[in-house]
C-alpha positions in Angstrom: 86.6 88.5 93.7 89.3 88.7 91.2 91.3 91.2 93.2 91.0 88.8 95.9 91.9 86.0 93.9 95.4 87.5 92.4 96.2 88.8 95.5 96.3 85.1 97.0 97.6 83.8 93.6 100.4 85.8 93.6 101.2 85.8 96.8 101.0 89.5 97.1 101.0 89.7 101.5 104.2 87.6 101.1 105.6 89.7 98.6 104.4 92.9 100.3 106.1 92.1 103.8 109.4 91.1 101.9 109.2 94.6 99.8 108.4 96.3 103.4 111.0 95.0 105.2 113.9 96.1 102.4 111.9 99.0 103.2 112.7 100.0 106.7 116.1 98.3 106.7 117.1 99.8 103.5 114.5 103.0 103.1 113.6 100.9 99.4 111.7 97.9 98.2 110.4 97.4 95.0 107.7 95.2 93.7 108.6 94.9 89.7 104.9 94.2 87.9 105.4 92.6 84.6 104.1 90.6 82.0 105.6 87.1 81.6 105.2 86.2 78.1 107.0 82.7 78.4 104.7 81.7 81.4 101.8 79.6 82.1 101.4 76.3 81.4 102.0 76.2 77.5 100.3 74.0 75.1 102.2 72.5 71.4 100.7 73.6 68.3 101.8 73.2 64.2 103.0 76.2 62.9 102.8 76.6 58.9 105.5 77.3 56.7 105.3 81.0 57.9 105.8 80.4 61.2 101.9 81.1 62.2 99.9 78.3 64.2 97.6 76.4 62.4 94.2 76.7 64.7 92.0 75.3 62.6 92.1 71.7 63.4 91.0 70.4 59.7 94.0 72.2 58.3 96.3 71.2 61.1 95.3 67.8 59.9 95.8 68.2 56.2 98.7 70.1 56.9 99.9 67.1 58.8 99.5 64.8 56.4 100.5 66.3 53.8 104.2 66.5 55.7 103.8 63.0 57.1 102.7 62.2 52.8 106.8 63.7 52.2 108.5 61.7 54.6 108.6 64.9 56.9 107.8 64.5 60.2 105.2 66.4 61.7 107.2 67.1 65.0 109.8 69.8 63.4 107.0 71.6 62.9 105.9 71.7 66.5 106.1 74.8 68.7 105.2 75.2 72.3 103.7 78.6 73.3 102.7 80.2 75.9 99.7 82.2 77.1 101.7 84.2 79.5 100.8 85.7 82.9 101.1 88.7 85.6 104.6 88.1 87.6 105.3 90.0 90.6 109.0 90.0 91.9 110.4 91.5 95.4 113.7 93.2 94.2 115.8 94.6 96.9 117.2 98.0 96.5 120.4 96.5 95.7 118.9 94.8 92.9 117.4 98.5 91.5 119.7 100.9 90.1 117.9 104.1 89.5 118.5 107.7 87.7 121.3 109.2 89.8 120.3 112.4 88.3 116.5 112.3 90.2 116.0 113.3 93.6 112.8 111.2 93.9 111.7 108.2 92.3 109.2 109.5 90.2 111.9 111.6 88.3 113.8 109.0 87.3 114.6 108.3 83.9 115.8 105.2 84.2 115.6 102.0 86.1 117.8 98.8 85.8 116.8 96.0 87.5 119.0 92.5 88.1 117.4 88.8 87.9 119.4 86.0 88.8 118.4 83.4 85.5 119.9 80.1 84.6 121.4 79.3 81.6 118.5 77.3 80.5 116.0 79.8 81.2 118.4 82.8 79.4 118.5 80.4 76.2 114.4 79.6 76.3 113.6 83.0 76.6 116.5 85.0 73.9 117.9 82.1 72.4 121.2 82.7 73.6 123.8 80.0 75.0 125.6 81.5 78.2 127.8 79.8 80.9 126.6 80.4 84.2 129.2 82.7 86.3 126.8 83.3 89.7 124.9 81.3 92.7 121.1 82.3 93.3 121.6 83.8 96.8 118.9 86.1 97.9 120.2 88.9 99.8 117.8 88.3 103.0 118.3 84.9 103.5 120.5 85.7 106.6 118.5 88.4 108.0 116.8 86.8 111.2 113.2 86.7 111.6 111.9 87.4 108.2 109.5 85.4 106.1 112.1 83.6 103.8 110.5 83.5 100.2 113.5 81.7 99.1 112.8 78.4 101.7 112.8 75.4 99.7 114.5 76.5 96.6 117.3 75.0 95.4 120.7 77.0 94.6 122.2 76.9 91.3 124.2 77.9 89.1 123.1 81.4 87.1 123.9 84.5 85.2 122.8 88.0 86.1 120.6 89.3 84.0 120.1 93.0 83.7 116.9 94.7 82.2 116.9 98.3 81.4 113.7 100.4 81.6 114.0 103.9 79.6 111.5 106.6 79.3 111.0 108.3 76.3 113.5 111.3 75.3 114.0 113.0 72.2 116.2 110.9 70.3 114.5 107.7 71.7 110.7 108.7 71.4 109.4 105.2 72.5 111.7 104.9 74.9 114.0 101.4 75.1 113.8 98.3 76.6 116.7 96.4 76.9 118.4 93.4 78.7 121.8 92.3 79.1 124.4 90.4 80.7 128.3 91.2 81.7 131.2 89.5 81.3 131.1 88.6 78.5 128.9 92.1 77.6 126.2 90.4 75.7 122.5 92.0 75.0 119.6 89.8 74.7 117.3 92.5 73.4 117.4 95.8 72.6 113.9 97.8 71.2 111.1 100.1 72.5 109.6 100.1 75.6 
């Protein structure tokens, strides 16, 4: 029943006919399987002084009285989190740039993959503020007779954003994760994968 459930929650036959149509037009399509940490509906919670939510509710209170006691208002220290969730995105193969080096995709070493991400989104998720320089176009909105997951979204303006997948190597033992943008060369995050 679960299975069943994400599979119509994420709209995974969608999903799967886009990813199989890249397929035979292209020979590729890629269904990228991550974890959105920013996602889900969010809730607002007081963080202390050390920048750990307060859960318990009679210290929340305390603690908000206590900064409401100081002339401090309580809302500065106010944080929205998130309790995340699965994403599943169709990349085309024009939106994958493997290991050139590997002869089959389970040799690869490497995989970058692009997101188109507004400015907004870039500065919520890596706290960076970045012009956009793009327009959301999906590369088979044109293509006649295809399911068009982009119907009904709006363009805008965006930035491309790359994120970099590394396997583990010798001077790199965890691997790295990092993403970027270009122009001007920018990186959002750079650590372990």
């Amino acid at each position: 029943n679960l299975l069943d459930y994400w599979w119509d929650e994420f709209h995974l036959s969608e999903k799967r006919e886009e990813a199989m149509m890249w397929s035979i037009i292209c020979g590729n399509g890629f269904w990228k399987i991550t974890w959105d940490d920013k996602a889900g509906p969010g809730m607002k919670v007081l963080m202390n002084p050390d920048g750990q939510p307060i859960v318990d509710p009679m210290v929340k209170h305390f603690f908000a009285k206590s900064l409401e006691d100081n002339g401090i208002d309580s809302k500065e220290f106010e944080k929205r989190i998130y309790q995340g969730e699965i994403k599943v995105d169709v990349l085309s193969p024009f939106e994958v740039l493997l290991d050139d080096s590997a002869q089959v995709f389970e040799d690869c070493k490497y995989a970058i993959c692009m997101h188109p991400m507004s400015s907004d989104e870039i500065y919520t998720r890596y706290g960076a503020r970045l012009k956009a320089n793009a327009v959301n176009q999906y590369p088979d909105e044109t293509l006649p007779g295809t399911y068009n997951m982009s119907a009904g979204k709006t363009k805008e303006n965006v930035r491309v954003v790359y994120y970099g997948y590394f396997l583990p190597t010798a001077d790199k033992p965890e691997g790295r994760y990092v993403v970027f943008v270009k122009s001007p060369d920018v990186v959002l995050y750079d650590g372990p994968w």
